[in-house]
N, C-alpha and C positions, 0 to 999 in steps of 0.2 A: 494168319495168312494176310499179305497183303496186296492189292488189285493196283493196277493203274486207273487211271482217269478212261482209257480206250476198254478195261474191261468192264469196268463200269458201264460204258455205255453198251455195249454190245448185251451186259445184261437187261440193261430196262429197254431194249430193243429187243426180247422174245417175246414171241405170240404167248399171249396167256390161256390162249384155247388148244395150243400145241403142249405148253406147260402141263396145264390140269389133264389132257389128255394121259398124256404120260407117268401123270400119278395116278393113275387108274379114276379118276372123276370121271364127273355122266354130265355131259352140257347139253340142256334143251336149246332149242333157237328160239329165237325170241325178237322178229323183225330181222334189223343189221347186226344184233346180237347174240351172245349167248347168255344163256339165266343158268348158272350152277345148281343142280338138282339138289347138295347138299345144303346150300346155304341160297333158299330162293329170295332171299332179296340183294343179290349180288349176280352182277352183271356184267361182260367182259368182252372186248371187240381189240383183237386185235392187242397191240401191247396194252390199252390199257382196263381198268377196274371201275367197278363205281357199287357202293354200297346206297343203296335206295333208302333204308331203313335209317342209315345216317346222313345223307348228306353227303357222304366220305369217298373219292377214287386216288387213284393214282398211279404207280408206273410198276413192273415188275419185282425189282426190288423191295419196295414199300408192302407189296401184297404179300409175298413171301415170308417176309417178317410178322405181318398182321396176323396172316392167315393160317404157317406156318411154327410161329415161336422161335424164329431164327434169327442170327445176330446179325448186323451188316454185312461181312463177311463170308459169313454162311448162307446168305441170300444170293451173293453175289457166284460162289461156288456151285450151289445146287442149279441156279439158273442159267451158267455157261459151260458146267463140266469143267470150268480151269482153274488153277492151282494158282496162284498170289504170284506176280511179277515185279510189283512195286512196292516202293518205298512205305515206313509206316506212316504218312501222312496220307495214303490212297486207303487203305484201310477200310478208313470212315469216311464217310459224307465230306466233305471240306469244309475245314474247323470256320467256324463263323461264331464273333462272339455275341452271349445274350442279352439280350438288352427286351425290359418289358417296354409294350405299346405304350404311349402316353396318355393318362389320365383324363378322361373327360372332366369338369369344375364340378356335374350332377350329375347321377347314374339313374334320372327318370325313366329311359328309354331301356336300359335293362332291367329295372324293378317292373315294370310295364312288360318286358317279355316274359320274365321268370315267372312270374306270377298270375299274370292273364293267359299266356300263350303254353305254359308249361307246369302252371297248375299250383306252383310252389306256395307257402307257406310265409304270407311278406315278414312275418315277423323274425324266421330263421333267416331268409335273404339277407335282413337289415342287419343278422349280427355278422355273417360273412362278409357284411360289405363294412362294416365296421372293423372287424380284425384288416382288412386289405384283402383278405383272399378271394374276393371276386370284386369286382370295379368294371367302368365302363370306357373304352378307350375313345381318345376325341377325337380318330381320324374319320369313325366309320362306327360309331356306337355300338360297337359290338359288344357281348358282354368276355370278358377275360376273367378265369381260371387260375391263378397262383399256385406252384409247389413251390416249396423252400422245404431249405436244408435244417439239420438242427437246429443252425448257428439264429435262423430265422430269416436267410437272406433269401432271395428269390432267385431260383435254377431252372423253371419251367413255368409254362405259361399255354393253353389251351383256351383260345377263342370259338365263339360261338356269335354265328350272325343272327342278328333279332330282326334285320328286313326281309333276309331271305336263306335257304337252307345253306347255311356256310359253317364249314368247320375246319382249325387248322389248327396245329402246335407252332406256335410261334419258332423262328430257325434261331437254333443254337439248346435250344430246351432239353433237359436232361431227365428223360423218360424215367428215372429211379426214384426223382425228387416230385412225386403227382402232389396235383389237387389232391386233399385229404383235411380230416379233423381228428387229433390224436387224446382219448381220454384218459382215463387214469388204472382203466379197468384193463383187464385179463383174454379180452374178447377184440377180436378181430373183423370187421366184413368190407369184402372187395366188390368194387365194380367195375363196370369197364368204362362210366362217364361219370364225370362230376354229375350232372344231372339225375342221373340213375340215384347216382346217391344220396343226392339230397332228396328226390321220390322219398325213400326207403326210410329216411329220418319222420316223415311228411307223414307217413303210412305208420310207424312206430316210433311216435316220439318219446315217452314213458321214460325218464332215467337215461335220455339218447347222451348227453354229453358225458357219460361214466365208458364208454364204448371207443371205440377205435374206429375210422373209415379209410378206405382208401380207394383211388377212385384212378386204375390199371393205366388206363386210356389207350382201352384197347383187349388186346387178351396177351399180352404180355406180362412176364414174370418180373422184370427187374425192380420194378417197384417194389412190390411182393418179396422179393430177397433181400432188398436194402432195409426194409421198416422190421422182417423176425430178426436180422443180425445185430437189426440198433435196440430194439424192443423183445431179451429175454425172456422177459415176463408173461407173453402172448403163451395163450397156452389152448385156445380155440379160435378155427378162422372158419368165417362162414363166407362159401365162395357165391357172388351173389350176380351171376355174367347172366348175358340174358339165355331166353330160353327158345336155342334152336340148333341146329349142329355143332356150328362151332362156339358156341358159347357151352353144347356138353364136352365136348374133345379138348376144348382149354381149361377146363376145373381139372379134367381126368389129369390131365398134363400138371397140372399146376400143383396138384396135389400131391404127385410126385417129387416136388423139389423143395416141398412143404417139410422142416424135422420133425423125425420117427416122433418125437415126445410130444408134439399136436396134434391135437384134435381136429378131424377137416368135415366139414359140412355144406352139403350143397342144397342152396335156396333158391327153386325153380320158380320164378314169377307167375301170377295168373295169367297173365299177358306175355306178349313180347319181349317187353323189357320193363321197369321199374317205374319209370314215367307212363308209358300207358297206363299201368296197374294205377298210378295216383288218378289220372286222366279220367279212366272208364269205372273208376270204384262204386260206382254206383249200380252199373251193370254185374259185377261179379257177386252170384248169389251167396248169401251168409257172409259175406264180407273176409270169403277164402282168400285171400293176398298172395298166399304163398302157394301155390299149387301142390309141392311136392319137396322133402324135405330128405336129404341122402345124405346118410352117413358111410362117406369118401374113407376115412378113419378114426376108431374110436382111441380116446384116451389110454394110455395103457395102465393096466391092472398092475399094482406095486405085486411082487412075492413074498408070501404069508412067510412067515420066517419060524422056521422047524423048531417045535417042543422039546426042550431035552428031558 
């Protein structure tokens, strides 16, 4: 299906309290606001969003997708009821190409957030900053996020403000290609933030570089589909979103489009998310990290092959 640029807009111009209404949602008020019962650190006035919990808003579209697991497209459809009138260049977003932020000369002021502010492990920091996959940009010292493609080139890019709560995908970024560390091993676990993830290396480090990560951004799949179609060999993923509505209804989801021949397993945090849990480890008694552990699907049993 493809939109014009007019229904595009007419999309990210509907009320997002008339939206969730109509999906059967329960919106408390909350001041000028609405706080979604399902997901209470999410908040909605009017067309737009705003996720408290991250940082993170944006426009109808955007939330659809997030919130939803819907393509461009499909956001665009479910949120004006109309059927594609343009060209395929309206499709998607307007093609813009990528290009990463530019390099700060020292990445003091992000070794200084990761690690004071977010609790990290400077020694694993220093080897991510060492591959390139995270660095400090020199416009606005933000810390920045790398995915690349096989090949090793750079397709996305996910910023993180270290003055103040900012979070953005760099425009042109190709949600398939995330943040990640790819091991050598059979094992799989997702997140939905590079941060989370690197928490959960922090929390179990033990043989971490034998493992697979990858880091959603977000509770979308496409990442998730690009890394089992490149990576046969996976043969267990541990879904590892955080722990509250919709971080269980995106595993439920996810695990669905996860192949029959995987093993899928859901890793509910003590906390919120994976970052708390490194955050507050102190406070969680017997040092339980994982709160709750759901086998989504098990391995399948070969068949025993008949005596003659």
């Amino acid at each position: 299906m493809n939109y014009t640029q007019a229904q595009i807009d007419r999309a990210n111009a509907v009320s997002l309290e008339d939206f969730l209404r109509t999906q059967g949602e329960t919106l408390i008020k909350s001041g000028r606001e609405y706080r979604w019962k399902e997901h209470d650190s999410l908040t909605v006035r009017g067309n737009k969003w705003f996720r408290h919990s991250q940082s993170k808003g944006g426009y109808p579209i955007d939330f659809v997708m997030e919130f939803y697991g819907k393509s461009f497209p499909e956001a665009v459809q479910l949120l004006t009821g109309e059927s594609g009138e343009g060209q395929t260049e309206a499709a998607t977003a307007p093609p813009t190409a990528f290009h990463l932020p530019l390099h700060n000369r020292t990445a003091d002021r992000a070794i200084q957030y990761l690690t004071e502010s977010r609790g990290l492990n400077k020694t694993l920091v220093e080897a991510f900053l060492l591959s390139g996959d995270i660095y400090e940009d020199a416009k606005r010292h933000n810390v920045v996020f790398v995915g690349r493609d096989r090949s090793g080139t750079p397709r996305y890019a996910h910023v993180r403000g270290t003055a103040d709560p900012f979070r953005q995908d760099i425009v042109g970024s190709d949600k398939s290609y995330p943040f990640r560390y790819e091991g050598n091993g059979n094992q799989l676990f997702a997140f939905e933030s590079p941060i989370d993830l690197l928490s959960f290396i922090c929390l179990y480090p033990q043989d971490w570089q034998t493992r697979s990560y990858l880091a959603l951004g977000g509770v979308s799949g496409k990442a998730l589909d690009r890394f089992l179609s490149e990576r046969k060999d996976t043969r267990k993923v541990f879904l590892c979103l955080d722990s509250d509505t919709a971080g269980s209804e995106a595993c439920t989801r996810l695990a669905q489009s996860i192949p029959g021949e995987i093993a899928v397993i859901r890793l509910v945090p003590a906390r919120k998310d994976w970052n708390d849990v490194l955050r507050q480890q102190g406070d969680i008694p017997s040092r339980k990290f994982i709160a709750e552990t759901i086998t989504l699907r098990e391995l399948p049993t070969a068949q025993p092959v008949p005596m003659l």
